[in-house]
N, C-alpha and C positions, 0 to 999 in steps of 0.2 A: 551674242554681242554683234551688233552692226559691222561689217565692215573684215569678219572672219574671214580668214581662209575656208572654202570648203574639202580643197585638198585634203584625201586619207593619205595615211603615211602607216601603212600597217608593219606589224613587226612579228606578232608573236601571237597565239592566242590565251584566251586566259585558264585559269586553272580552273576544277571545281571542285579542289581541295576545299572544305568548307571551313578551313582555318582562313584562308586567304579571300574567300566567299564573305565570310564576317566581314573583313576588314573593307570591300565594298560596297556592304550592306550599309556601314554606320557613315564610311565618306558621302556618300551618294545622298543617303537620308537626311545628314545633320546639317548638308549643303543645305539641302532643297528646305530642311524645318527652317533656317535661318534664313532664305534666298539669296544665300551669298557665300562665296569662299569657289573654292579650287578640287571637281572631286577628280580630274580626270588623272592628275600624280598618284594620288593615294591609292587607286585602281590602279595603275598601271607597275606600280612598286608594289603591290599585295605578297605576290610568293616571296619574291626580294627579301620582305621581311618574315615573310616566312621560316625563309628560308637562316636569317641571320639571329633575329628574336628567340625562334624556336628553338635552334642549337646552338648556336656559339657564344651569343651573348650572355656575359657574367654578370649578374647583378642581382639586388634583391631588392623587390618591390616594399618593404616594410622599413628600408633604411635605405633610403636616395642617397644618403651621403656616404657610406659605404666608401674607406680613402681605396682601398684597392678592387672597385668596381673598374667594368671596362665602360668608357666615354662612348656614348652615342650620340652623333652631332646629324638634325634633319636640316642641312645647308639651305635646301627650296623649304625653306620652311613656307610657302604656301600652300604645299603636302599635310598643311598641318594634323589634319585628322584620320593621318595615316598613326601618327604619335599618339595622338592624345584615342583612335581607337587600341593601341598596343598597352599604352600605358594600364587602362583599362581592362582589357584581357587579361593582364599580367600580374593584377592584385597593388596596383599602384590607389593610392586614396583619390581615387578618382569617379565619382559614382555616374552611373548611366545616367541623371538626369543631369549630369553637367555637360554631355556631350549632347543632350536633347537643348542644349543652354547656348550654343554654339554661336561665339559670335554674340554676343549679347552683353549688355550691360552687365560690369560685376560677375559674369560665369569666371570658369576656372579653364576655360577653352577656347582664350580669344583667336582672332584673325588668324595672327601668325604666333608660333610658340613662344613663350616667354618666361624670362629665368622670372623665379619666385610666388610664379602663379601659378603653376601646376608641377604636382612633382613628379619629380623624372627628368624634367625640361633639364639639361644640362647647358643651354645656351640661349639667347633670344635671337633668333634666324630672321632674316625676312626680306634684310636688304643682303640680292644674292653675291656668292662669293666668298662672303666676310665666316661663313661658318665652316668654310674650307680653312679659310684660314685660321682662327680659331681653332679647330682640331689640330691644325697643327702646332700649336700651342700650348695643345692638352697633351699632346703626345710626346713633344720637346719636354715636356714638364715631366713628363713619368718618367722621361732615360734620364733626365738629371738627377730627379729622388732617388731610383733605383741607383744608378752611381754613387749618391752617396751617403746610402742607408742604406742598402744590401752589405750582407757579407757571403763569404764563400758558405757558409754553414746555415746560413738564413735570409730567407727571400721574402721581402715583405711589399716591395712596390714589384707589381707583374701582371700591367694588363693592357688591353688594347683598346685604340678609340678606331670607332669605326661612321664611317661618312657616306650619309646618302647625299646626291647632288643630280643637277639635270644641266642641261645645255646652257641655262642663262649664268650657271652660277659660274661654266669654264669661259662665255663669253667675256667675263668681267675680269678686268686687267687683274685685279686683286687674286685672280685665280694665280695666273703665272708667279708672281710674286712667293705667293704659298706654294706652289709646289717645286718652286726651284729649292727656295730654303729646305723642304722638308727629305729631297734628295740630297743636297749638299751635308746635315747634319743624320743623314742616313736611318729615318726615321721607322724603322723595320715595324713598328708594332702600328703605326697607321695604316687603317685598311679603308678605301674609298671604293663605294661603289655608285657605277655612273647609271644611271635613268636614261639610256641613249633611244630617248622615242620619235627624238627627229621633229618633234612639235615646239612651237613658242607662239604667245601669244597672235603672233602676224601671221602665224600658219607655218608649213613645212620649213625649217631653217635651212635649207641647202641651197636660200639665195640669197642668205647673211651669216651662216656657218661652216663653212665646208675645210675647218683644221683636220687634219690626221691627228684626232686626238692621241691614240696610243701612240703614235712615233711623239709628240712631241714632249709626252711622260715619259717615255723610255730615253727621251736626249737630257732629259732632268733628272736622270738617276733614280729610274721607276721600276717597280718590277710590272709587267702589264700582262693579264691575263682576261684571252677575251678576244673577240665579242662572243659573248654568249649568250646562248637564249634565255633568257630575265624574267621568263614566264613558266620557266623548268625548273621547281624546286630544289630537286636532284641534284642539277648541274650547279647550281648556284651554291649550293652549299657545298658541295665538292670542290670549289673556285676559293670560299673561304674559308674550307680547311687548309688549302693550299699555300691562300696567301699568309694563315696565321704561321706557318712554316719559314716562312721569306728573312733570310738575315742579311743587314747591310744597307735591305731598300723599302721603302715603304711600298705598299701596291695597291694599284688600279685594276676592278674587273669592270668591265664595258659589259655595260646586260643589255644587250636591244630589246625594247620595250614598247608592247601600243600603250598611248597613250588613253585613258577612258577603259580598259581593256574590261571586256563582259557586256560593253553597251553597244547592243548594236545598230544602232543611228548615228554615235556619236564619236567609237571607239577611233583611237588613227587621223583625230581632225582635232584643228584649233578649238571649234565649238566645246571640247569635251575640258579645257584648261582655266577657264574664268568663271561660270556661271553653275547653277541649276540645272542639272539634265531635264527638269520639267518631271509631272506626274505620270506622262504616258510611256516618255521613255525608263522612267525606273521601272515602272511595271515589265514594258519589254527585257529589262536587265535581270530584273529578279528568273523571268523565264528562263533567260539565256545562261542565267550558273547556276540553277537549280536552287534560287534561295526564294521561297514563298512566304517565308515570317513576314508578319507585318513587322512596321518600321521600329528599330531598337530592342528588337524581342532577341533573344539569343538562345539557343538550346544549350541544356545541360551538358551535353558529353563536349560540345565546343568551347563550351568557357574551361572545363575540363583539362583539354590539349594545351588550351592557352594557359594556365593557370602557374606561373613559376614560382609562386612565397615560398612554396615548400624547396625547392630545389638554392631558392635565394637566401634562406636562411640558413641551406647547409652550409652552403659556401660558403657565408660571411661567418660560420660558427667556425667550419675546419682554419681558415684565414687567422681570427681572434686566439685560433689556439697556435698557430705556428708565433703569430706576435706576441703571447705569453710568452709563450721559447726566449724568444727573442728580447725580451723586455729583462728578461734574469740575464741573461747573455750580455746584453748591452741594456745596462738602465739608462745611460744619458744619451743615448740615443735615442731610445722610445722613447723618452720624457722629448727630444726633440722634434720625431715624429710626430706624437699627439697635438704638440701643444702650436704647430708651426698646420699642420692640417687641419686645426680646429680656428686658423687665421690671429694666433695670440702673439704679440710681440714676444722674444724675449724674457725670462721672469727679473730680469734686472733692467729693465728699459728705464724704468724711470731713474736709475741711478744716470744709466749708460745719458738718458735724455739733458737732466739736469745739470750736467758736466758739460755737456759740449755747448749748453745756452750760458752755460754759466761763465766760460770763455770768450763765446761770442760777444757776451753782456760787454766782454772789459778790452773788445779789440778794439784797435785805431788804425788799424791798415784800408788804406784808400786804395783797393783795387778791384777786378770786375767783378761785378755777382755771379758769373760765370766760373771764377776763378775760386770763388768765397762755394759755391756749390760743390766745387772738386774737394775743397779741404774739407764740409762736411762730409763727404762720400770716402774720404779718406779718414774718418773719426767714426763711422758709423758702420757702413757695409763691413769689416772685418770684425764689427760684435755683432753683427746680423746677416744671418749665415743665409738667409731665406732671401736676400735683396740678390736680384738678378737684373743685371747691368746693359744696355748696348745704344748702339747708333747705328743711324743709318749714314755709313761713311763719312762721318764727320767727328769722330772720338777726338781727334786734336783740335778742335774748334770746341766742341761743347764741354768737353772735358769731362766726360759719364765715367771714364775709367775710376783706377784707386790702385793704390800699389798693391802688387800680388795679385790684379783681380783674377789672372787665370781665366779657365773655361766661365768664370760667373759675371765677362763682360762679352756679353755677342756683337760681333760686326754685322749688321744685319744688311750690310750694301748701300747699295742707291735704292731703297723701298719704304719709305716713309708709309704709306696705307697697309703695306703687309706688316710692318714690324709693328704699328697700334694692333690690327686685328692679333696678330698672334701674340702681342701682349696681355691682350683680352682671355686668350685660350691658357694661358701660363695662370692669372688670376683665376680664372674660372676650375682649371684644376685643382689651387691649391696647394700651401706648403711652401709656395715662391712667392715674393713679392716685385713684381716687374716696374723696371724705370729703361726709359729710351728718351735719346735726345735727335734735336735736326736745330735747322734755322727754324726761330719763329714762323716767318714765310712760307714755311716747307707744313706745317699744320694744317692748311689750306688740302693736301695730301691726305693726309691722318684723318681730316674731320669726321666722317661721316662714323668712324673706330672709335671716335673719342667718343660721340655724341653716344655710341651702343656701349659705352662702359660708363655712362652716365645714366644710362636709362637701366643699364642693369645693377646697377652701384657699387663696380668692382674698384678694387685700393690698384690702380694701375698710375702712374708718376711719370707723365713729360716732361723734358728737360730742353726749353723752348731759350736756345742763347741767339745772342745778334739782332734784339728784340726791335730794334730802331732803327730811325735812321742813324743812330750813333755808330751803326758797323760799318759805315763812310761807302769809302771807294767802290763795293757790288756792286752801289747804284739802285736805281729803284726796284729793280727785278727782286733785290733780297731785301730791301729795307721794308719793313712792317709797317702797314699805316691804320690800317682797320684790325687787322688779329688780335689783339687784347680783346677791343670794345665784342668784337663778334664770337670769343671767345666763351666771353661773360654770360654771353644771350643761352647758353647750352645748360637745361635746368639740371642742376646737382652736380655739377662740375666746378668746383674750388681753380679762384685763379688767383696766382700769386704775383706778383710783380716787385719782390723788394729793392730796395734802397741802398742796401751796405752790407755786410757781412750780419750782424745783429738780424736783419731781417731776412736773410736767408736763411741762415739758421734754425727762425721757427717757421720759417716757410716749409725746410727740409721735414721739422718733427713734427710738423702738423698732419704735412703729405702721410709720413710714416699711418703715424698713429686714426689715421680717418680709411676707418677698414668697410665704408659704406658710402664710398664716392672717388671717383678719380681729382688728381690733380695735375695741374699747370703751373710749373713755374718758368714766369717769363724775365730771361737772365742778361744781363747786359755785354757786351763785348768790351767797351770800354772802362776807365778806371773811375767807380763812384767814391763820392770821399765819405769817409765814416763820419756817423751822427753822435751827438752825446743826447745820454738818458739818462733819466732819475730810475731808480728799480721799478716801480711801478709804471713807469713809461715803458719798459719793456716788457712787463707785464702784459701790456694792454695789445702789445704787437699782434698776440695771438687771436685777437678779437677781431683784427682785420683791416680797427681803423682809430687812430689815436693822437693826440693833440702833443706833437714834436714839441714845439716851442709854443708857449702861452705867453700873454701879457694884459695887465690887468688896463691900460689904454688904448687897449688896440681898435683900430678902426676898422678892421677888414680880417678875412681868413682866406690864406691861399692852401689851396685842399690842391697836392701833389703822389703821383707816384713813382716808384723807380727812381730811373739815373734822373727826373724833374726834380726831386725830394730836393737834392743839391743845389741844385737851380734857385730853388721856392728860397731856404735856408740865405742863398746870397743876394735873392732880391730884396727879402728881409733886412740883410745887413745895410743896405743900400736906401732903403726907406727910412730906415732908421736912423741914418744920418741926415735924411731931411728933416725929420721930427715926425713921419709917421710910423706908427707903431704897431702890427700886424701879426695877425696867429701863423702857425704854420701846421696843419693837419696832413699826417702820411696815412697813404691808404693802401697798405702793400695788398688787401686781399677787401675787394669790393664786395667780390661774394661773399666772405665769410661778416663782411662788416651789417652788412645787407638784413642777417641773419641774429643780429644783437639785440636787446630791447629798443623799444622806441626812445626811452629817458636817455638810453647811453649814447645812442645814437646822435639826439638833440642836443645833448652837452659836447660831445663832439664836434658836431658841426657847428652848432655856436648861433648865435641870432644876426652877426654882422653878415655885411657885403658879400659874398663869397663866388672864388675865384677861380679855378681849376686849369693845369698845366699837365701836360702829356703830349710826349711824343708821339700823338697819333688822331686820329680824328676826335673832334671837340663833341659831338653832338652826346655822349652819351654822360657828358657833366651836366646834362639836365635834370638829371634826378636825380641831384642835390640840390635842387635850386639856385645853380649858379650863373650868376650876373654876368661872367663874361668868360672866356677861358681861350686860353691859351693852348696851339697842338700843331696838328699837320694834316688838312682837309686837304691831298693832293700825293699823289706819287712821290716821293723823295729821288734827289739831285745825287749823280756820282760827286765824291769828292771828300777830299778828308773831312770826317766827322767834325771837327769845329766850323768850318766851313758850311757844312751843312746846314747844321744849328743855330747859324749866321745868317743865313741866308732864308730860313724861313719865322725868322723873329724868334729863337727859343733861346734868350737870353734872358739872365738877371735883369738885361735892365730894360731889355723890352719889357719883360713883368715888372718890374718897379713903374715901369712908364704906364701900364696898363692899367695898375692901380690907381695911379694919380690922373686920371683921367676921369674913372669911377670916382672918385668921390670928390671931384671940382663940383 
């Protein structure tokens, strides 16, 4: 690529262990078959995995979900075909022609690793950082289980997640975040090892990296071990025998590593991290570790070495038989293990569900949907043992807690981006169902977390309060103008925004129950007044989107969401007593309305005028086809929330006025 560093940064040389030889064979090749991808990580990490694949890691290739496999997270996942060659070695359903597929339309081996495309992928990596964090998540996840399913007489959660990562993934704030948390909650069984090759895309990093990375893991409550040579199988695997020994701390081993390593034109240089090493230089590389197969060819005795079904089967067999033990020992506990790992609510939800809607149905208290979410969390989390709770130091503002919650609500600090990502790694585990709350505002943080558990379609639950300018006096810095609308734009992510107690409600049981997408629910600060329903108008809540008040004269529809609903309702009353007579449509969940048939959708919305009111920017009531709408195109004003809503027209009778303008 134009513009490389030529600077060598050498570290180490490479092995010609022709276990770790393979594993540069297929980087190097599947690059250059595709012209695209990243061989010089997967080379340079070769013994690395070696070294970690070969002995320590527990798993077993014929059963990826395996609850007490150990977690392997490829954080650079643009390493990718360091993974997707191990996967393959290791008897994972992965056939040689999908790594000749590389990169390609429909393969099973795209760019960057991706959960549900290839098995084994235990995470989708790509944007770095985030799969640090995430392991920490997997591995928060194991000491909770083990806490509380283990007994003294049987052990049934006992394993470790282990992390490849390289320079960009500790340059990213998200890194600090994750490894403070994973010190602070004394994360012993995560094991990180670092790719320190001293390269990034601009060349040498040592004139835009120069942290002490170990001192600055050891002031995190790190065990650090290292640097070590990363091209010594030996050494490395004697590093994580060590660290699997570490109680109290999670650990760091620094492997100094060339970059490229085996190629030698390219090994030690930026050139060797974005591109193709080209036809000449494989051939030089094939010389240089003694591997002459042509491209994809593997020898017998080397799939051989790699080959772990057999040793993954015994483990998952000895495992299945301590859990038999265990299942006579304790039935309702393994009845809760299986059925909580296997992501299944409760075998009474639908009671526990129908009960708390069925309350909701008949409440009349006008207070915040914030406040209306805690008394859900207070009726639900204590029959659903698997709901794990926190904030990012705002627990008395968002109100995530629940009485008794104990260790199952985390204070997660001031880290909104670390607490999405490793709520990511807690769903991605399994067995927990993750909910975190902040300011609306503060999402803006979270995004890029939210958008990776959207695309990987984990049941992960924000709890997004102070959603408007309704939180008054912050001022514009916290009030929300655009985060719904932009929210919305993130595909397979459910956004809620209810109205009253009634619709948080099935906001909350929706979130629950949608074990194939994250959700949003956006909560009010201030006091919304409760709505009245027919049954069937509650019914319809869950759809997304449903006609509040009807009238067989009406002239016009105002389509409302959230603390607007109230609004819409009193501009209603107000029209009415001029003699105009007007629908009233709540749309506590656009996305999910979005997703209705088109007949329901159309009876919905209706054939009249129609209007749209929200506290936040207008532009995205276009696709309803609405005539004119009401919101806030512009930063929001400090000052008491009526005031506010005074001051930028978001009144009853500014909307009664905006109607009667429309249809002079």
């Amino acid at each position: 690529m134009a513009g490389h560093s030529t600077t060598r940064v050498q570290r180490g040389e490479a092995s010609h262990d022709p276990r770790a030889s393979v594993l540069r064979a297929l980087a190097m090749d599947a690059v250059q078959a595709a012209n695209s991808g990243h061989p010089g990580a997967p080379m340079g990490m070769a013994e690395m995995a070696v070294a970690l694949w070969g002995t320590h890691l527990r798993h077993n290739p014929a059963n990826p979900a395996w609850p007490d496999r150990d977690r392997f997270v490829l954080s650079n996942g643009h390493a990718s075909m360091l993974l997707y060659g191990l996967l393959h070695l290791t008897g994972y359903d992965l056939p040689i022609d999908e790594l000749k597929r590389f990169r390609k339309l429909g393969s099973r081996t795209p760019g960057h690793p991706e959960l549900g495309i290839t098995p084994g992928v235990e995470t989708t990596t790509g944007p770095l950082g985030q799969g640090l964090a995430n392991a920490v998540g997997m591995a928060l996840a194991e000491q909770r289980l083990a806490t509380e399913f283990n007994r003294p007489d049987h052990t049934i959660v006992n394993h470790h997640t282990f992390v490849f990562l390289g320079d960009g993934c500790l340059m990213e704030g998200i890194s600090h975040e994750a490894i403070s948390l994973a010190g602070v909650w004394q994360l012993d069984k995560l094991i990180v090892l670092y790719d320190d090759n001293g390269i990034s895309i601009d060349g040498p990093v040592d004139g835009w990296f120069r942290d002490d990375t170990p001192a600055r893991f050891r002031a995190c409550g790190w065990n650090v071990i290292g640097p070590i040579d990363g091209h010594d199988i030996v050494t490395v695997d004697a590093a994580v025998a060590q660290a699997r020994r570490s109680r109290g701390k999670p650990t760091l081993i620094v492997c100094r590593t060339t970059i490229g390593a085996g190629s030698p034109g390219r090994a030690g240089t930026a050139k060797a991290h974005g591109e193709a090493l080209g036809v000449d230089e494989i051939g030089a590389t094939r010389k240089a570790i003694g591997w002459q197969l042509p491209p994809f060819e593997i020898p017998a005795d080397v799939r051989t070495q790699w080959d772990a079904r057999a040793a993954g089967e015994k483990r998952e067999a000895e495992w299945q038989q301590r859990f038999d033990a265990y299942a006579k020992a304790y039935p309702e506990l393994a009845d809760a293990f299986t059925r909580r790992t296997a992501g299944e609510l409760p075998a009474d939800w639908p009671v526990l569900r129908d009960g708390v809607l069925q309350q909701a149905a008949q409440s009349t208290e006008n207070i915040a949907s914030r406040k209306a979410s805690q008394n859900m969390l207070a009726q639900l989390a204590p029959r659903i043992p698997a709901m794990l709770g926190g904030s990012a130091d705002l627990t008395a503002s968002n109100l995530t807690d629940f009485p008794d919650a104990g260790a199952r609500h985390i204070s997660y600090g001031v880290r909104e981006f670390g607490m999405a990502a490793v709520m990511n790694g807690v769903a991605l585990h399994g067995g927990l169902i993750p909910y975190g709350g902040t300011f609306l505002t503060f999402s803006d943080y979270s995004r890029n977390a939210i958008r990776m558990a959207a695309l990987m379609k984990l049941r992960v639950i924000h709890v997004f309060t102070h959603d408007s300018i309704g939180l008054g006096e912050d001022g514009p810095t916290h009030q929300s103008v655009e985060h719904a609308a932009s929210l919305r734009l993130i595909p397979n992510l459910e956004v809620w925004r209810p109205c009253d107690v009634a619709e948080t409600a099935v906001a909350w049981t929706e979130a629950l129950a949608s074990d194939h997408r994250p959700s949003a629910l956006l909560l009010s600060r201030q006091n919304l007044p409760a709505q009245t329903r027919r049954a069937e108008q509650f019914d319809d809540i869950a759809r997304g989107g449903y006609v509040l008040y009807e009238s067989d004269d009406a002239r016009a529809s105002l389509l409302a969401t959230g603390s607007e609903v109230g609004l819409a309702m009193k501009a209603r009353e107000l029209l009415s007593h001029l003699g105009i007579a007007v629908r009233v449509v709540s749309i506590p969940s656009s996305t999910r309305f979005d997703r209705q048939e088109r007949a329901y959708r159309d009876a919905v919305l209706g054939t009249l005028p129609r209007i749209g009111v929200e506290a936040g920017v207008t532009c995205w009531w276009g696709q309803y086809g609405c005539v004119s709408a009401l919101g806030v195109d512009s930063f929001g004003e400090s000052a008491p929330a009526p005031d506010v809503f005074e001051h930028f027209g978001l009144t009853p009778e500014a909307l009664a006025g905006r109607v009667q303008e429309i249809l002079r």
